[in-house]
C-alpha positions as CSV (number, residue, x, y, z in Angstrom):
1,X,51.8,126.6,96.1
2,X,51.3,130.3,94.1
3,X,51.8,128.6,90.7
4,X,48.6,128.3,88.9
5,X,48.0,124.0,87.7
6,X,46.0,123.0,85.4
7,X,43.4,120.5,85.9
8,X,41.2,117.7,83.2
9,X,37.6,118.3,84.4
10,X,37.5,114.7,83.2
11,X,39.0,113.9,86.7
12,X,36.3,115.8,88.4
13,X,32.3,115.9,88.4
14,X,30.7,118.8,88.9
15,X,28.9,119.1,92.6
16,X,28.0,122.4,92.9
17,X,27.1,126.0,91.5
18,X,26.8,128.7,93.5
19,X,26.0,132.6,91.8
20,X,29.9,133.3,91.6
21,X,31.6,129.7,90.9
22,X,31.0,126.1,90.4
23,X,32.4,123.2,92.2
24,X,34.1,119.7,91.0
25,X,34.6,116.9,93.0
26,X,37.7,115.1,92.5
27,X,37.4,111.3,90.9
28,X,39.5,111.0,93.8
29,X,37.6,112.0,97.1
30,X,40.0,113.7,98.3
31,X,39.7,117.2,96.8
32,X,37.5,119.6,95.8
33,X,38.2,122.4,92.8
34,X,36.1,125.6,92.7
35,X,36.1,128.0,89.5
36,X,34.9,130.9,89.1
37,X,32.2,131.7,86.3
38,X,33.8,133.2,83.1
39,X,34.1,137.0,83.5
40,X,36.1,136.9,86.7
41,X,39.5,138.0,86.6
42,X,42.1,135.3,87.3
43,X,43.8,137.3,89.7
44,X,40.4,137.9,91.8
45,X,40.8,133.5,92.0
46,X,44.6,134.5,93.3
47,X,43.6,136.7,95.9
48,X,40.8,134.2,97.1
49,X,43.4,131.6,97.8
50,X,45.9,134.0,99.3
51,X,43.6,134.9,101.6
52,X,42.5,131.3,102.4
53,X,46.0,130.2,102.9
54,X,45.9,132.9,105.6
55,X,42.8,132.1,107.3
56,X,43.9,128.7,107.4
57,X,47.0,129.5,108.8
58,X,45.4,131.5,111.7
59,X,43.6,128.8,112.9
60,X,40.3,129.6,111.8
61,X,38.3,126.4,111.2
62,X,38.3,125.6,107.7
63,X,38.9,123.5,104.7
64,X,42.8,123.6,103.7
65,X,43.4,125.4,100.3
66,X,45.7,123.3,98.4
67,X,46.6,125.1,95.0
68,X,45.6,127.6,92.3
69,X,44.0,126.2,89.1
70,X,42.8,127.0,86.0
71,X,40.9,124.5,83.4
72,X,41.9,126.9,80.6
73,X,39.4,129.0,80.6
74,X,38.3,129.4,84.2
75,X,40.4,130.2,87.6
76,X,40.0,129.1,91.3
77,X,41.7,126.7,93.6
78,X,41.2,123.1,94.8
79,X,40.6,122.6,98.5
80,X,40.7,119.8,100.9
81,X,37.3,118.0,100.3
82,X,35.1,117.5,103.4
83,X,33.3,114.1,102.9
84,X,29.6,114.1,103.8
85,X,29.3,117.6,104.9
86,X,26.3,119.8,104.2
87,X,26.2,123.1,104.7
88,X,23.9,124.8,107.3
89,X,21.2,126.2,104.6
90,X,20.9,122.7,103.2
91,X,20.2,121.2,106.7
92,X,17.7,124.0,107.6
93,X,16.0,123.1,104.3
94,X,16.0,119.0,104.5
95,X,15.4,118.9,108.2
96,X,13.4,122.1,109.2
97,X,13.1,120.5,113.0
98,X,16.4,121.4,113.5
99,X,16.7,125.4,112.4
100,X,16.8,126.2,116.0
101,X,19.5,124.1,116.8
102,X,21.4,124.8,113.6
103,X,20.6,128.7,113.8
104,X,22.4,128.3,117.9
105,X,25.1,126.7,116.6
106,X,25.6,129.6,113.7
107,X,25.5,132.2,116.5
108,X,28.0,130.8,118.5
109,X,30.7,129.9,115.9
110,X,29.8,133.8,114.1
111,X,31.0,134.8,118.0
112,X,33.5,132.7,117.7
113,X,35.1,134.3,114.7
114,X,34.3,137.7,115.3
115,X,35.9,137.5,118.9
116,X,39.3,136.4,117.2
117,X,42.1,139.0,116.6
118,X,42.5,139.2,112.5
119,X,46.2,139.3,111.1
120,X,46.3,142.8,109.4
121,X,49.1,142.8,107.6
122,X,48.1,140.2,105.2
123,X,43.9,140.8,105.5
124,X,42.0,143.6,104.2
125,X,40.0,146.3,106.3
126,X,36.8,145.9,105.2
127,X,36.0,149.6,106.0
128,X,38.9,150.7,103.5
129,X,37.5,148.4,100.9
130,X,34.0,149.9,101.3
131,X,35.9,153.2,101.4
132,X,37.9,152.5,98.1
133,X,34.9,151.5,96.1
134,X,32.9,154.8,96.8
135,X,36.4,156.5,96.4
136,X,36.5,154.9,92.6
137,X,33.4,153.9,91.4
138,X,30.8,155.8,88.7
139,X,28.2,153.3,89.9
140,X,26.8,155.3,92.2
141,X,24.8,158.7,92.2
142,X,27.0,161.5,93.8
143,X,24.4,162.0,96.4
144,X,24.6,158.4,97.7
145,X,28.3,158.3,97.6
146,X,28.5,161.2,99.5
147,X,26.3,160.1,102.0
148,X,28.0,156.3,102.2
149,X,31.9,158.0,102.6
150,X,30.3,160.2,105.5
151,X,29.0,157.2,107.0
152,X,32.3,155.2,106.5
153,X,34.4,157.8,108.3
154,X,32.1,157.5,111.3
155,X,32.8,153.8,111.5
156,X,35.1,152.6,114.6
157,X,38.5,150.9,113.8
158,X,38.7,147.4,114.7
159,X,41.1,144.6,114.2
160,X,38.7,141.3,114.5
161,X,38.0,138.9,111.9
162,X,35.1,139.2,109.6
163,X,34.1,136.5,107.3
164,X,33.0,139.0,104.8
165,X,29.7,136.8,103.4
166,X,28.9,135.6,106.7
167,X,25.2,133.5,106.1
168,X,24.5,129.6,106.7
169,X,25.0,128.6,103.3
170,X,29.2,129.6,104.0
171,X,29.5,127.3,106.9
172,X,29.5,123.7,106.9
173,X,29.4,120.1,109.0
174,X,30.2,116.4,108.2
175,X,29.2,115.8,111.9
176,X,32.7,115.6,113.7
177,X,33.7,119.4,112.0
178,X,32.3,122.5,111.4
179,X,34.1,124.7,109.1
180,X,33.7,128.0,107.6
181,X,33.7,127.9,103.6
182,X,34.4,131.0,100.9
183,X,36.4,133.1,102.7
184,X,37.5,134.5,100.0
185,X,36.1,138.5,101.4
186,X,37.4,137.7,104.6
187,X,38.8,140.3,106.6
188,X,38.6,142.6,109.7
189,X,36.7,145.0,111.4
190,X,33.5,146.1,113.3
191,X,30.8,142.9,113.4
192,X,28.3,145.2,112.1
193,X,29.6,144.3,108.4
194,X,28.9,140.9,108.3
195,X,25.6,141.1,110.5
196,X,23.9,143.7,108.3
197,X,24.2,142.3,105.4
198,X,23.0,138.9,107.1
199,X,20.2,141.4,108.2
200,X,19.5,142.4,104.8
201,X,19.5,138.7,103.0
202,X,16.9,137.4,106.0
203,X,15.1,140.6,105.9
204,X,14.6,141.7,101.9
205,X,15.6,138.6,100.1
206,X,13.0,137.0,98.0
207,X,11.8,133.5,97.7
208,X,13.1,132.7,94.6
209,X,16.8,133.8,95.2
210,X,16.1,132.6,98.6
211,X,15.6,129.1,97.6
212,X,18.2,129.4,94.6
213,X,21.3,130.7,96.9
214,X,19.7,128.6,100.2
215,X,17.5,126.4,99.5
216,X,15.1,127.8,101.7
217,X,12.3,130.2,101.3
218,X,12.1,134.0,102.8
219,X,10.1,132.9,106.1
220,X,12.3,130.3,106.8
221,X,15.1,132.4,106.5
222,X,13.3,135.2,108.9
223,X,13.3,132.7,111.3
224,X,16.7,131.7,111.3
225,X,17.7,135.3,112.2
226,X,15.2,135.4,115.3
227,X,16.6,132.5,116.5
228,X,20.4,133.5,115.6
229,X,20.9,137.5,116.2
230,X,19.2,137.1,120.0
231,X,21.3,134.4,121.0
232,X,24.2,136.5,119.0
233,X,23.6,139.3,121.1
234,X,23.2,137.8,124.3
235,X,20.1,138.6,124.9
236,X,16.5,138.6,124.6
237,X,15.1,142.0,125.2
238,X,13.1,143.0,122.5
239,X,14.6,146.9,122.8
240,X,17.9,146.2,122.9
241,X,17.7,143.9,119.4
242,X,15.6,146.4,118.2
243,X,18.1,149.1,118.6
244,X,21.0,146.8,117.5
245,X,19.2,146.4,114.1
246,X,18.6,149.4,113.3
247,X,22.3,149.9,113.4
248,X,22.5,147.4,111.1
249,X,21.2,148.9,108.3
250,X,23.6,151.9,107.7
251,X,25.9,149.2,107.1
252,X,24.2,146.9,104.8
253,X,23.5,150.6,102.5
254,X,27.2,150.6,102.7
255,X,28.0,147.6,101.5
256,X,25.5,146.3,99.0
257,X,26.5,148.4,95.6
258,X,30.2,147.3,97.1
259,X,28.7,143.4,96.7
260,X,26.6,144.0,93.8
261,X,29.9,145.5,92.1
262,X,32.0,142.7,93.2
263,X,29.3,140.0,92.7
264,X,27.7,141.0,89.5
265,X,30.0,143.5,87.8
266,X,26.5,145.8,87.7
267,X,25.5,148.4,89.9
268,X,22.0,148.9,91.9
269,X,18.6,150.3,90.0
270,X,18.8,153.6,90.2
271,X,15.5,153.6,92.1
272,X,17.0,151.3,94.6
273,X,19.1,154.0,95.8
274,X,16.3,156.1,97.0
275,X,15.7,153.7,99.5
276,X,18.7,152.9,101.1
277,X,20.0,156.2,101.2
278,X,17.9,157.1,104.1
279,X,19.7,154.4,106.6
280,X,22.5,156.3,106.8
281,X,20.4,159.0,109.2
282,X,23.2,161.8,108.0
283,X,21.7,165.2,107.1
């Protein structure tokens, strides 16, 4: 199972892209092989399945990871393949009646997940990851990573599991399952770092990457977050999801040059910065 395989793409046809990787259907039906773009480092494709093999094993719902591959120039793994499924973003975006049902739904299987007890010795803490990069990086101004690492240090220790890109384009249904998909960052600690950088894709994403990654548009997306972080929370008072928000933020300034890094190789604007610096609220 931890030996890479080569696969002929000629046995596959391509049916999907995503910003990070593409994905190929098996000729087959029964499988489905996702590779990363060139640039990413084979052993980032290992880790991914490792980690998948683990969430598996735990019992969290999704597909089986079957094997490493390569197709000689690119590196992933081939999964079980989930026939007629559609993710959540694609059924907000073909059948808008239904994003309050859909969004529900997302709330309760993000509580779900969140409520479950992570294995920590084979997941990462997310906090030390976050931790790490600002430890490591030249991406950042000094001032910024100084702020972020004082931020991080306040952060509670917690041993639940965190999908680690937690949005409605990573979970999908055939009808009979729902299943969480590209759990590759998965993980565990506090809620608040999958939530806020839900917060910040529904709150500052634009229309085209909105409709490139999702296949909906910004307002849409807004919506699905007042429909899915109330019923998240457990309630409807506007104060109290004010306030849970706001806490929201410090983590999403956290974790965003840590995605952009990971994502994109690249780091932030520099003017970019200036902005997220102040949700820390450290002097």
């Amino acid at each position: 199972m931890n030996e890479v395989q080569r696969i002929d793409l000629n046995d596959y046809v391509q049916t999907g892209e995503g910003g990070t990787a593409q994905a190929y259907t098996h000729k087959n039906g029964r499988t489905l092989a996702k590779l990363y773009n060139p640039g990413f480092e084979a052993d980032r494709a290992r880790k991914e399945f490792l980690t998948a093999r683990t969430v598996f094993e735990l019992g969290i719902p999704t597909p089986e990871p079957y094997r490493m591959v390569t197709d000689g120039e690119r590196s992933g793994a081939e999964y079980e393949l989930i026939k007629g499924k559609r993710s959540f973003a694609r059924i907000i975006s073909q059948e808008p009646e239904r994003i309050e049902d859909i969004s529900l739904t997302f709330a309760r299987m993000a509580k779900e997940l969140h409520a479950k007890e992570a294995d920590t010795t084979t997941l990462k803490s997310m906090k030390e990851q976050v931790r790490r990069f600002y430890q490591t990086t030249d991406l950042v101004p000094e001032t910024y990573r100084q702020k972020a690492l004082q931020f991080i240090d306040q952060v509670p220790e917690a041993a639940t599991c965190l999908h680690g890109d937690l949005q409605i384009g990573n979970i999908i249904t055939d009808g009979k399952r729902t299943l969480w998909i590209d759990v590759g960052e998965f993980g565990y600690g506090v809620s608040e770092w999958d939530l806020g950088m839900l917060w910040t894709m529904a709150h500052r994403m634009g229309d085209q990457r909105a409709e490139f990654l999702f296949h909906i548009n910004h307002e849409t997306f807004l919506a699905h977050w007042d429909i899915f972080f109330p019923a998240y929370l457990g309630t409807t008072d506007s104060q109290r999801i004010a306030e849970a928000e706001r806490r929201l933020t410090a983590f999403a300034s956290a974790k965003i040059p840590y995605m952009v890094d990971m994502v994109n190789h690249g780091r932030l604007p520099d003017e970019a910065y200036d902005s997220l610096i102040e949700f820390f609220g450290i002097k």
